[in-house]
C-alpha positions in Angstrom: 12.1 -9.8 -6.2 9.3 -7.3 -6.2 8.5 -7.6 -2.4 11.3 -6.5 -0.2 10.9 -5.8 3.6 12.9 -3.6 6.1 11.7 -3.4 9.3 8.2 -2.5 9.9 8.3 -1.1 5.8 7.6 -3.6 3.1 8.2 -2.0 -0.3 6.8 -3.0 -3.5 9.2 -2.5 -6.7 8.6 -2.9 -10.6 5.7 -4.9 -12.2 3.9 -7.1 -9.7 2.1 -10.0 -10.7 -0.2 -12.1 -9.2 2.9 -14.6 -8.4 3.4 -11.8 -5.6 0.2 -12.3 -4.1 0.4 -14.8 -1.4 3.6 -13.5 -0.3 2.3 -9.6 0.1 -0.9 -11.0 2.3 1.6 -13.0 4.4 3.9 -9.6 5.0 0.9 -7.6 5.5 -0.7 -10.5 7.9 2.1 -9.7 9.9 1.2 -7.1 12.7 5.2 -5.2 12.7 4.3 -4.8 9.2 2.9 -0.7 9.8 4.4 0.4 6.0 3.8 -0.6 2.1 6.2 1.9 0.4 5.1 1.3 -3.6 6.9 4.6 -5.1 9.2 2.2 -7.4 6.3 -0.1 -8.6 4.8 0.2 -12.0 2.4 -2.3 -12.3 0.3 -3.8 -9.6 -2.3 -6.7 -10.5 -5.6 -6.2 -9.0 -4.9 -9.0 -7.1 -2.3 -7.2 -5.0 -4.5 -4.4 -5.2 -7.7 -5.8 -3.2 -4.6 -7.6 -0.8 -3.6 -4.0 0.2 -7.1 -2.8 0.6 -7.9 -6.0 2.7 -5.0 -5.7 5.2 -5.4 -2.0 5.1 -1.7 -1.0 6.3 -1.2 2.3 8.5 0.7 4.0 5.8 1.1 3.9 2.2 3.4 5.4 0.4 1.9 6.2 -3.6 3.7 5.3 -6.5 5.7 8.1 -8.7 4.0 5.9 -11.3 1.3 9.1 -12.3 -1.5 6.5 -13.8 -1.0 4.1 -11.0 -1.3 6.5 -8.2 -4.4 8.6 -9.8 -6.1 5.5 -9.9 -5.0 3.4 -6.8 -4.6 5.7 -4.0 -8.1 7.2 -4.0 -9.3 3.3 -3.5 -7.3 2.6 -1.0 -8.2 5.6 0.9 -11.3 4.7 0.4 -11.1 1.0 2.1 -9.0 1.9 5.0 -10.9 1.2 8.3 -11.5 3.6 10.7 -10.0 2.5 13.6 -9.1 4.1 16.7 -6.3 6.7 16.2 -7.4 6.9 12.4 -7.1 10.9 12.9 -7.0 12.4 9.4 -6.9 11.1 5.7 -5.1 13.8 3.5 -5.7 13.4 -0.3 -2.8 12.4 -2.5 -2.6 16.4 -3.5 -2.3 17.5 -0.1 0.4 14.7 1.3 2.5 11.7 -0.4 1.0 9.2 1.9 -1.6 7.9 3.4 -1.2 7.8 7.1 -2.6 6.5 10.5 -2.1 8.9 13.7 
């Protein structure tokens, strides 16, 4: 199962297909839900991708995947809402996550 949640974390693992879809908007849709941890995934279909952007979580954690982070991590900083208590956005070379204050 790519999708596994602990707590107010969900973690993405592997290659995730749009199968995953529905089930990573109904995690994120969930308000306890403050983390997405995808360090272990390799592949994420686009459809996952606009999901995340969409539900903007308060913290991402990038994949170790090189290509996958260069590419996703700069768009999804790019789509989180400011919101109050948004303090600081810290590029992927100056932190390993995104993260909400």
């Amino acid at each position: 199962m790519p999708l596994q949640r602990s707590g107010q974390t969900l973690a993405i693992y592997g290659e995730c297909g749009v199968e995953e879809a529905l089930e990573l908007v109904e995690n994120l849709s969930d308000a306890d839900v403050l983390t997405v941890d995808i360090s272990g995934c390799t592949h994420l279909h686009t459809a996952l991708v606009q999901a995340l952007a969409a539900c903007a979580p308060q913290r991402v954690v990038p994949p170790q995947e090189e290509f996958l982070a260069r590419w996703l991590m700069p768009f999804l900083a790019s789509s989180i809402r400011q919101e109050p208590g948004l303090t600081e956005l810290r590029s992927l070379s100056d932190t390993d996550a995104l993260t909400a204050a």
